[in-house]
C-alpha positions as CSV (number, residue, x, y, z in Angstrom):
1,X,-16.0,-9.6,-23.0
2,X,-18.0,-12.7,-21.5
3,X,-15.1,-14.4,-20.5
4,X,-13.3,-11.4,-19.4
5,X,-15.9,-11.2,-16.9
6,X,-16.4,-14.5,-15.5
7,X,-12.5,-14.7,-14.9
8,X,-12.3,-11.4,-13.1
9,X,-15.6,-11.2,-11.0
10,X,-15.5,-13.6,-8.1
11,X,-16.0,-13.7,-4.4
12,X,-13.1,-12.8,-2.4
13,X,-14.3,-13.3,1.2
14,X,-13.5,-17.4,1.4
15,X,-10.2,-17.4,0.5
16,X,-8.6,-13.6,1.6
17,X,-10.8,-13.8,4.5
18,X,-9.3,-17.0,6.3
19,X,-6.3,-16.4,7.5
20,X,-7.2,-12.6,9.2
21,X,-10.6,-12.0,8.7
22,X,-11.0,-9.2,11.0
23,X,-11.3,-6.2,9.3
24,X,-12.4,-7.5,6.5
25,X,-15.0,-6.4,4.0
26,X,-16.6,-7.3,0.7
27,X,-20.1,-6.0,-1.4
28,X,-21.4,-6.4,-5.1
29,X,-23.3,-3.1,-5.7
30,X,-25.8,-2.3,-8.4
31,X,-27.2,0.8,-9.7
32,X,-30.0,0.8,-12.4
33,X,-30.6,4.2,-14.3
34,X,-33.9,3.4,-15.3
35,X,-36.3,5.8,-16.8
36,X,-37.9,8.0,-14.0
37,X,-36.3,6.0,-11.4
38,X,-32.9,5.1,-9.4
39,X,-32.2,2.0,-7.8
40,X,-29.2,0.8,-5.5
41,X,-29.0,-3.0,-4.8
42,X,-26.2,-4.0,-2.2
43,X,-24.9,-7.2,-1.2
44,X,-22.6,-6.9,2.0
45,X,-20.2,-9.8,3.6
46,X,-18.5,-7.8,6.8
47,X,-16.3,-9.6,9.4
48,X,-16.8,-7.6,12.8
49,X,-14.8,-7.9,15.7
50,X,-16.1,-8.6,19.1
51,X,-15.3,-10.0,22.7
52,X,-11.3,-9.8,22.5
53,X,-10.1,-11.9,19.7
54,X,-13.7,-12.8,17.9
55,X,-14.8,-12.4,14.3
56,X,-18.1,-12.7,13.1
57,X,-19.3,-11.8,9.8
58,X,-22.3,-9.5,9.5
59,X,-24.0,-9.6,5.9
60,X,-26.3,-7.3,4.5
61,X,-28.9,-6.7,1.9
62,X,-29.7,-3.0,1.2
63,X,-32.2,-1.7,-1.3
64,X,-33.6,1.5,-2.2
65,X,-34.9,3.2,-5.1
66,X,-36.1,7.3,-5.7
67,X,-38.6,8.0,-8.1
68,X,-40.1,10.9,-6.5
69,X,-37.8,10.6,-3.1
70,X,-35.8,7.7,-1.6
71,X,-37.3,4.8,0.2
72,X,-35.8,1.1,0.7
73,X,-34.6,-0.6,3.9
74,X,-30.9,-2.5,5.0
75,X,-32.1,-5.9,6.6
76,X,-29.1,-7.4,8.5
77,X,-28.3,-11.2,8.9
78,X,-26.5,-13.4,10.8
79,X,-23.6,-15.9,9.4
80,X,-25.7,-18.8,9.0
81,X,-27.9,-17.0,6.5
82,X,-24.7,-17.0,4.1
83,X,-23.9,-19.7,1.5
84,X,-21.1,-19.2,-1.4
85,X,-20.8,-21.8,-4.3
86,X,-17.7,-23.4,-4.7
87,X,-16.8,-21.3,-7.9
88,X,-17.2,-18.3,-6.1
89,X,-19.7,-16.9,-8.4
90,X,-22.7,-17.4,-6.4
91,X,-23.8,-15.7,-2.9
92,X,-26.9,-16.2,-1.1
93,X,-27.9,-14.1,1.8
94,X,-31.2,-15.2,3.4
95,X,-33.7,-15.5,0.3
96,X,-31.7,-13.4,-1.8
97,X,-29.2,-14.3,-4.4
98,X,-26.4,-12.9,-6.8
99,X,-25.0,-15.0,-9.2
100,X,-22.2,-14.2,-11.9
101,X,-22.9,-14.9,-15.1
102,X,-20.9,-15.8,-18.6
103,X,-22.7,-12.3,-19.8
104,X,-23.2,-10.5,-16.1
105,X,-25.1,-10.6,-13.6
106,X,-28.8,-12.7,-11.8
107,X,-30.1,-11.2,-8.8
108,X,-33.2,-12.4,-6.9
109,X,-34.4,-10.7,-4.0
110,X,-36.2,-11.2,-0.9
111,X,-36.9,-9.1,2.1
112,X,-40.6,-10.3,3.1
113,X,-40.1,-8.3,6.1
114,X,-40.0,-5.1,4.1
115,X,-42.1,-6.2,1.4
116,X,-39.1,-5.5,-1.0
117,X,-38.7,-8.6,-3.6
118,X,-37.1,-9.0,-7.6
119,X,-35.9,-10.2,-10.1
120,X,-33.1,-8.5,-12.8
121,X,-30.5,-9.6,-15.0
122,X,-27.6,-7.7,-15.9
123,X,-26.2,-7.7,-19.1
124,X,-22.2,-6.1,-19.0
125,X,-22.2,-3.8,-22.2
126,X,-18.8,-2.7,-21.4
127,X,-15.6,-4.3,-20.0
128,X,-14.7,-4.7,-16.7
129,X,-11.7,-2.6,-14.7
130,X,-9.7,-3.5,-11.5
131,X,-8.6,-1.1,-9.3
132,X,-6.2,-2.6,-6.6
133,X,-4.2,-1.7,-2.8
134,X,-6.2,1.7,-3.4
135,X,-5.3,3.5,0.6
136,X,-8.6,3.9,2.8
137,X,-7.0,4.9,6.0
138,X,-5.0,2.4,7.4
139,X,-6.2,-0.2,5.1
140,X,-6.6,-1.4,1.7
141,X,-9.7,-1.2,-0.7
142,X,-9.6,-3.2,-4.4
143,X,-12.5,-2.8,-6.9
144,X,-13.5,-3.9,-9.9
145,X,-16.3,-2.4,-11.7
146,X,-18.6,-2.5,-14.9
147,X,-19.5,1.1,-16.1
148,X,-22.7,-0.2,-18.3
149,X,-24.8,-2.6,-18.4
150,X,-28.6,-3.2,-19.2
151,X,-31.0,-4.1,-16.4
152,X,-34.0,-6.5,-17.3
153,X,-36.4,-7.5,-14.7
154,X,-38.6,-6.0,-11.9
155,X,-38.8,-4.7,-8.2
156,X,-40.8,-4.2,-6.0
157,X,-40.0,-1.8,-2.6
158,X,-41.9,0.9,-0.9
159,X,-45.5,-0.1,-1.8
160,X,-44.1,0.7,-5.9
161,X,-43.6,-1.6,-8.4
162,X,-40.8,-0.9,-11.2
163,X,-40.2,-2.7,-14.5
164,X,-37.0,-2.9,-16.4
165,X,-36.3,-3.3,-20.1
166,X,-32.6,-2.8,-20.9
167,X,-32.4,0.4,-18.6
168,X,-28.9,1.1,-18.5
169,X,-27.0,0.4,-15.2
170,X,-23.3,0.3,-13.3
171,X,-21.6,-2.4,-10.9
172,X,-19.1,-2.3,-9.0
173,X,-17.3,-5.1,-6.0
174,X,-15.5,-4.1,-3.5
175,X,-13.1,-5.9,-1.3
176,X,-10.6,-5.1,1.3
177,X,-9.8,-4.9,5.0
178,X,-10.1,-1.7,6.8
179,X,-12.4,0.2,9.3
180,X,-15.1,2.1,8.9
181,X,-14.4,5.8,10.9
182,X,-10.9,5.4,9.9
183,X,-9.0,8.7,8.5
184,X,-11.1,8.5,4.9
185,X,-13.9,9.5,3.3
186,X,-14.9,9.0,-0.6
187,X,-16.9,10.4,-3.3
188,X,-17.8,7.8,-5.8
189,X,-19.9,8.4,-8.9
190,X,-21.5,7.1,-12.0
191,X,-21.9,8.8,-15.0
192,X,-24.2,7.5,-17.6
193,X,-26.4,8.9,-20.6
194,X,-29.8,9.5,-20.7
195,X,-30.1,9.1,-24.5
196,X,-29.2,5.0,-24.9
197,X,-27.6,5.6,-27.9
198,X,-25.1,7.7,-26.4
199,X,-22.0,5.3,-26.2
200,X,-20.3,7.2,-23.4
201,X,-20.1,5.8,-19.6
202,X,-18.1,7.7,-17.1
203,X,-17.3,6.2,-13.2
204,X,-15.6,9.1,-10.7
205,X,-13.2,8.2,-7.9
206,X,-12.0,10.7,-5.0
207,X,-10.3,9.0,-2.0
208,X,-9.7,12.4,1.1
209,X,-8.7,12.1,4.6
210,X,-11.9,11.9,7.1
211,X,-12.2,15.7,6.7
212,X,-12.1,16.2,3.1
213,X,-9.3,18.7,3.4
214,X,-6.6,16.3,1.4
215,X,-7.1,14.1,-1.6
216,X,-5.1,10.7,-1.3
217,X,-6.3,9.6,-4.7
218,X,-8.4,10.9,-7.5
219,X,-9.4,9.0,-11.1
220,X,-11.8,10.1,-14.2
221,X,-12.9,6.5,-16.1
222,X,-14.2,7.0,-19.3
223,X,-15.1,4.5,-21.9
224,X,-16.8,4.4,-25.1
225,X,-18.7,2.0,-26.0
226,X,-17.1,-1.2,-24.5
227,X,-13.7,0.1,-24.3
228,X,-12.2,2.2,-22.0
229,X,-10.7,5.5,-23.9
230,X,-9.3,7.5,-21.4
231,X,-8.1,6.8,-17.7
232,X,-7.0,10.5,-15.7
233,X,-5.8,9.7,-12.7
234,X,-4.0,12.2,-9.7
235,X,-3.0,15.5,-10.9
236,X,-4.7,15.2,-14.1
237,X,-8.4,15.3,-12.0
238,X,-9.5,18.5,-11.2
239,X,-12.8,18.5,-8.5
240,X,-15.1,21.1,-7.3
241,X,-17.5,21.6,-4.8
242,X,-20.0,24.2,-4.6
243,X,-22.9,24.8,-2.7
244,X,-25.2,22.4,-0.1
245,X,-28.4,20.8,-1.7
246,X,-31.0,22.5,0.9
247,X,-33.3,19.8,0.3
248,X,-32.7,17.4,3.3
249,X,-32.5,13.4,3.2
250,X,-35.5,11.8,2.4
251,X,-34.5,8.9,4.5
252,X,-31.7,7.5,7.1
253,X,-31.3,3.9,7.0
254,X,-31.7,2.3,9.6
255,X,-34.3,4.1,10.8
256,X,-33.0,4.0,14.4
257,X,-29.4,5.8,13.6
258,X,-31.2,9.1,12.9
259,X,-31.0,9.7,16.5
260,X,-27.6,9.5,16.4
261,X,-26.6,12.0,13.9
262,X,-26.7,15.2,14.1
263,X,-30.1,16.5,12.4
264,X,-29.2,16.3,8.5
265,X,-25.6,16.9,8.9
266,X,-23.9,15.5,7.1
267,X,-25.4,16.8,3.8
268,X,-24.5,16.9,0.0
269,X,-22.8,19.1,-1.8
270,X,-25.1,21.1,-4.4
271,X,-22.9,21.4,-7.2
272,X,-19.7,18.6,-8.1
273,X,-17.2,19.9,-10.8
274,X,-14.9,17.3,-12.2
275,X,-12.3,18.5,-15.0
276,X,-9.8,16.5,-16.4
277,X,-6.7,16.6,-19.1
278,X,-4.0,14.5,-20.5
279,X,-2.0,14.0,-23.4
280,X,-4.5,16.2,-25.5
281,X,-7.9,14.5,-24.4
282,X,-10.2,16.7,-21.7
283,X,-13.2,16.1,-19.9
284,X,-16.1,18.5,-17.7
285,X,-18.9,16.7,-16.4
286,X,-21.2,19.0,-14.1
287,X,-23.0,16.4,-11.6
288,X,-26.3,18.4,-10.0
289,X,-27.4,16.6,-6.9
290,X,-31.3,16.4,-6.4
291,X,-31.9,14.1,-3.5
292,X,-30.0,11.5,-1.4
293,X,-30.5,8.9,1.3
294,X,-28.3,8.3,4.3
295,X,-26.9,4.9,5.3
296,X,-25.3,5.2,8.3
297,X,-23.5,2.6,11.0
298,X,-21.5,2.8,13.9
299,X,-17.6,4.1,13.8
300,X,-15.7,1.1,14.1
301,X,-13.0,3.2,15.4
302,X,-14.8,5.8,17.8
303,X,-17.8,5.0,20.3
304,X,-18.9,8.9,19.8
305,X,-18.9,8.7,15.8
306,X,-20.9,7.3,13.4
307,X,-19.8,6.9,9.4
308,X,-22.4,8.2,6.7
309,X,-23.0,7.0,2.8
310,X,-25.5,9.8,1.1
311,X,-26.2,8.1,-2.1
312,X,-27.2,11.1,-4.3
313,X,-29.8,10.6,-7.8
314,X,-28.7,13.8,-9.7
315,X,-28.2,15.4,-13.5
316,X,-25.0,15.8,-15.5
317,X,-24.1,17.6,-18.0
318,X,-20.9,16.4,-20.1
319,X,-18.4,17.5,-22.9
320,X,-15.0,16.8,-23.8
321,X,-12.5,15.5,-26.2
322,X,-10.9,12.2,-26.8
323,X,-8.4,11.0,-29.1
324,X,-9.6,14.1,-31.6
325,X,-13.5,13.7,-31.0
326,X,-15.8,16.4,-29.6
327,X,-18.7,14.7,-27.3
328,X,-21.8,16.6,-25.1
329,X,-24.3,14.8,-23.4
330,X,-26.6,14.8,-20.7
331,X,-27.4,11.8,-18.4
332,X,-27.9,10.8,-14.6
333,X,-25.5,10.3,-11.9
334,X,-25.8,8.2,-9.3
335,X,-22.6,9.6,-6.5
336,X,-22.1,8.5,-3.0
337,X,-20.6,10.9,-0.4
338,X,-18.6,8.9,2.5
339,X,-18.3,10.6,5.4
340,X,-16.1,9.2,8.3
């Protein structure tokens, strides 16, 4: 599995990014399922477009964490604060670092200006899945990601202090060259255990047009232990909405684009129903979203627009069958709602 991972996981941005970097876009994202608390680390590389023909890239570190509501900050940089190793497998932005590892993943952060600094390891428990040329509007998007993983370390953001010890977690990179406020929008999601033993992981994949009325892509992951058992992909996925959490978002990040959104619109859906069959195996996971965050930036296609991630802590419930055995569980879901 170690090896598997350090010959998938490497930095695209370098090499894809040279000849037409416009456009392009690449993050590592983390998600720690600790115990009593949620945590979303985010490294960004972005290429923006400005003037008529000029490309600069844009990185970003975001961090935020819910315990008893969400709280973090996104601290932007400019392309000098950049370095990548020459193997690809290590990125700094400002202070903060990610490096891939033989076993998974160092991350070291520093945001003095928000008082947000750590240190955790990663530990893949599972293998790694690629996902390529999936459609996001006009453009592309490729992932790979690592449903489970243990989280060792510590952080420290929003005057709180947290402390890992093999708390189970999910990664996932991201890679490909299209627009933000393009005709798409996503809901992302993963699907963990609360009880460790528990050897099922779950990640949940929904590609729609901007206004959610048509699905372009739609895919159920679901391993056990460090395989993956089942894959339902298209018409096999089933998805369900129901309802509108009524609590609103405990924060919009960064702080200024509140003003430009309307109120708390857009908001999160209270209820997500995803069912799933093939070939004899089935799956119903109930996700029950309790509170989100909203990241927001500019449209890069409309001056009067603005696209929206609410990254959503919730409960799910769980039960299926594959390849002959019955399974329940409950866990936590971590889902992100992208709204063009």
């Amino acid at each position: 599995m170690s090896a598997t991972l350090a010959r998938s996981d490497f930095l695209r941005s370098p090499i894809l990014a040279a000849a037409r970097p416009a456009g392009f876009k690449e993050w590592h994202h983390f998600v720690i399922h600790g115990h009593g608390v949620r945590v979303l680390i985010n490294l960004s590389l972005n290429n923006e477009v400005f003037g008529a023909d000029e490309v600069r890239p844009a990185p970003r570190v975001i961090v935020i964490a819910h315990d008893e509501n969400w709280t973090g900050a996104i601290e932007r940089f400019d392309g000098h604060a950049i370095e990548v190793s020459a193997d690809l497998g290590d990125l700094t932005i400002g202070n903060s670092r990610m490096t891939v590892q033989a076993d998974g993943y160092r991350l070291s952060i520093d945001l003095p200006e928000n008082d947000i600094r750590g240190e955790v390891h990663f530990t893949a428990t599972s293998r790694p899945f690629v996902v390529r040329n999936e459609p996001a509007g006009d453009g592309r998007i490729s992932w790979l990601f690592v449903p489970r993983l243990r989280a060792s370390g510590w952080l420290h953001v929003g005057g709180r202090h947290h402390r890992f010890a093999d708390d189970l977690a999910y990664h996932d990179h991201n890679w490909g060259r299209f627009r933000w406020g393009d005709d798409f929008g996503w809901t992302w999601g993963t699907i963990l255990p609360t009880a460790p033993e528990e050897p099922w992981s779950m990640v949940f994949v929904e590609i729609t047009d901007r206004n959610w009325l048509r699905s372009v892509s739609r895919s159920l992951y679901v391993w056990r232990h460090d395989e993956p058992v089942a894959i339902f992909r298209h018409a096999a996925v089933q998805t369900h909405s129901n309802g509108r959490l009524s609590r609103a978002a405990d924060c919009t990040l960064p702080p200024p684009m509140r003003l430009l959104l309307d109120g708390e619109v857009p908001g999160v859906p209270e209820l997500v129903e995803v069912t799933a069959a093939r070939a004899g195996d089935a799956v119903r996971a109930e996700f029950h979203s309790r509170s989100y965050a909203r990241l927001a930036q500019p449209s890069e296609v409309r001056l009067d627009r603005s696209t929206v991630l609410c990254e959503t802590d919730g409960t799910v419930r769980v039960q299926g069958t594959i390849r002959g055995e019955d399974f329940t569980f409950v866990g936590t879901g971590v889902f992100e709602f992208l709204y063009g």
